[in-house]
N, C-alpha and C positions, 0 to 999 in steps of 0.2 A: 504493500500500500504506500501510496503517493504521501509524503511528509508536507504540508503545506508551510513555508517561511516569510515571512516577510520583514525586509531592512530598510532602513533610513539611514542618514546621514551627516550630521555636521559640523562644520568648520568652527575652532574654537578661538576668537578672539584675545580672548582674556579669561583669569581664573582667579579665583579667591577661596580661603576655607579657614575658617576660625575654630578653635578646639583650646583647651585647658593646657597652656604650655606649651602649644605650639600657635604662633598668630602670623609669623612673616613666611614671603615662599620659601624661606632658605633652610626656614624649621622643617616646615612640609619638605622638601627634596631631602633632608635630613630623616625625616620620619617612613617615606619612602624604602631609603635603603637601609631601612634597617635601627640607624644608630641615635635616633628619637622616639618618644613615645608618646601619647596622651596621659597628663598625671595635675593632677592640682588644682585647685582653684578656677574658678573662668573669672578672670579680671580683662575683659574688654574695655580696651579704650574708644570712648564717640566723645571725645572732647569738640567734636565739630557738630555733635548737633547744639543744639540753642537750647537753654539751660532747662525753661518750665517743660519741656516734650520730653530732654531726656530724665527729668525725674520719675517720666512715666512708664520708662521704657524699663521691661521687664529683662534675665539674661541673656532670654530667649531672642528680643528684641534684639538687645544691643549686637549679639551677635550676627544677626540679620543686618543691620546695619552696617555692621564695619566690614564685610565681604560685598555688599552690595558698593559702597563706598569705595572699597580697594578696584573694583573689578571695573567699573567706572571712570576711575581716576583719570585717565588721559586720554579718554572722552568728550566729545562736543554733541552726544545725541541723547536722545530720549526714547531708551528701547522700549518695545512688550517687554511688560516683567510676568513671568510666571513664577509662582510661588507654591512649592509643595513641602508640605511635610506630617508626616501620619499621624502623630498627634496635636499636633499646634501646642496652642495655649493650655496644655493637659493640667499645667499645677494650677494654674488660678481655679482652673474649671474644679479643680480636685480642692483648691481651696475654699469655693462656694460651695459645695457639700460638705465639706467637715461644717463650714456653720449652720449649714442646714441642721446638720447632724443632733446638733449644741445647741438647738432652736435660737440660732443667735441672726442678726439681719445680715442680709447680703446690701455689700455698695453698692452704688449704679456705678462706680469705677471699677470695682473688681470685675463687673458683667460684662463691660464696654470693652475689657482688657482680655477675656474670656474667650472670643470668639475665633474662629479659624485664620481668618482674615487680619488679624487684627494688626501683623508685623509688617504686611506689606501696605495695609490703609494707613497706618502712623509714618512709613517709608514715603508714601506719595505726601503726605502734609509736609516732612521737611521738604522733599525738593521741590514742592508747589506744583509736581508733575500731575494733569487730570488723563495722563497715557493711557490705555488698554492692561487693565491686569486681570490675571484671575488665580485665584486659587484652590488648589486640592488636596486630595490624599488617594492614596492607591494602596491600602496597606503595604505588607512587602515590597510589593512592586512601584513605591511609592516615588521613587527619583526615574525609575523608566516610564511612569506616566507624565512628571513632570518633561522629559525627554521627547517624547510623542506631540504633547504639546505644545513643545516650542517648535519643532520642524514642521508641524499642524497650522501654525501659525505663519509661520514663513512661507512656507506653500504657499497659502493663499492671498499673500504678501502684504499683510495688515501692518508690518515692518519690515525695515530692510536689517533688523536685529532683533534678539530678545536676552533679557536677563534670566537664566533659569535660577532659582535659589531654591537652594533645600535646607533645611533647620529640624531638627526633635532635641527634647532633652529627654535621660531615662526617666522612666518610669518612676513615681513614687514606690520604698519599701514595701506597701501594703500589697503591690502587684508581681513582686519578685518572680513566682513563679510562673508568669504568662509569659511565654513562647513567642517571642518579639528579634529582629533584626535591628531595635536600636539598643545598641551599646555603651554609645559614646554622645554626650554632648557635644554637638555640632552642629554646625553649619557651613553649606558650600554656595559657590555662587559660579559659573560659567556663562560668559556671552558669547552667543551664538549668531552665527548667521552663517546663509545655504553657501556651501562648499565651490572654491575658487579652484581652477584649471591647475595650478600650480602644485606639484607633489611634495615640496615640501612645508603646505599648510601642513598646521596638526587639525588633527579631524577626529569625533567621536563618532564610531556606529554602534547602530545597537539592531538587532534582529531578534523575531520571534518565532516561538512555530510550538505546535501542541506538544505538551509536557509528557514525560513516561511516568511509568508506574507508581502507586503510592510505594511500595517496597525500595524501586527506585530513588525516590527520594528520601527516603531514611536513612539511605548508605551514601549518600551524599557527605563530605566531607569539605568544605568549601568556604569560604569566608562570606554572610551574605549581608553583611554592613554594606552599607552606600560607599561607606569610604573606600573602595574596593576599587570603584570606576575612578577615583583622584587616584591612587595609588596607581592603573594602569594609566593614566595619562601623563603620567610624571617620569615613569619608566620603561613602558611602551613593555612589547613583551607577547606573549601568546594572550589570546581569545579566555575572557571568564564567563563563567558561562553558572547563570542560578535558575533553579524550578519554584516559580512561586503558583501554587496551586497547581491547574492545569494546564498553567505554559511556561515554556523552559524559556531563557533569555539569555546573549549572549553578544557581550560587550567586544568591540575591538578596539584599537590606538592605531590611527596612519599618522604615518608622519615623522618628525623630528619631537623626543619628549619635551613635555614643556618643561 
């Protein structure tokens, strides 16, 4: 029987990724091969947003910010920004039921700060941008959906760019044992746009095609963090290749590493 696939493709501008201990690209290409690692603290710097916004801005935020920021920096446009990540705002939300809990009142700040959206609607207020964004979640497959929809976009050339950003933090204690691919407090940012003649662009594809077995997938062995696809972009390398559910997914690097 016929395997059905299907691949996209595209050209990577610019990249950013914020994590606990590593913030410049030189930590990232250090964490890459090897001789870095994610440990400590998130103290992200947004001394450039303007002071009453960023006291609103929660970890999650600011680290949305500072890769959105970097990834931007030598910049004169105003891309699509797509914004994905599996849980969003999961501790406020998680913080509005503990007071539930405690019959205590919820804020209209902690509610407004709550919401899926909320990193990239507080992103377009600093830059005054009213641009095309949207955002989602794909569980697992949550940065390949973001992925799908930037080249989705481009396709139909709503821009002649987009911002893809991904962000989660772990999970609170109480959810230790749910079966989850976020590991790591992070956030990434790539801008994209449709792939140029030249072979030594760096370029991201990604291909799909229907998944094997549940057995199969058990014996899977694999990394299936996000930060997998930084990692091959960084160091270029063979095909990674994850099964989320009923369809297998499989990354490439062309190009010269960033």
């Amino acid at each position: 029987m016929q395997v059905r696939t299907s691949a996209i493709e595209l050209q990577v501008r610019s990249w950013a990724a914020c994590a606990p201990g590593l913030e410049s690209p030189e930590d990232w290409r250090a964490w890459a091969h090897g001789s870095k690692r994610i440990s400590g603290p998130i103290t992200t710097d947004v001394h450039f947003v303007e002071r009453m916004l960023r006291r609103r801005l929660t970890h999650l935020n600011r680290m949305v910010f500072k890769v959105a920021a970097e990834c931007l920096e030598a910049e004169d446009i105003s891309p699509v920004v797509v914004f994905c990540s599996r849980y969003g705002e999961f501790l406020k939300a998680f913080e509005m039921l503990e007071n539930l809990a405690k019959d205590e009142p919820i804020s209209p700040m902690t509610f407004s700060l709550s919401v899926h959206n909320t990193a990239i609607s507080l992103l377009s207020i600093m830059r005054q941008d009213n641009s095309h964004a949207t955002a989602l979640a794909g569980g697992d497959a949550t940065l390949e959906t973001g992925f799908v929809e930037s080249w989705a976009l481009l396709k139909e050339r709503a821009a002649s760019s987009v911002l893809l950003i991904y962000c989660d933090h772990v999970l609170p204690e109480i959810y230790s044992g749910q079966t989850t691919n976020v590991d790591q407090n992070v956030a990434l940012a790539f801008l994209f746009q449709l792939p140029e003649e030249r072979k030594e662009n760096i370029r991201l594809g990604l291909s799909w095609s229907k998944g094997k077995s549940d057995d199969y997938q058990a014996r899977m062995k694999i990394d299936r963090s996000p930060l997998r696809v930084l990692k091959l972009l960084l160091t270029g390398g063979e095909p990674i290749n994850s099964q989320f559910g009923r369809i297998m997914w499989a990354w490439k690097c062309y190009g010269t590493p960033a």
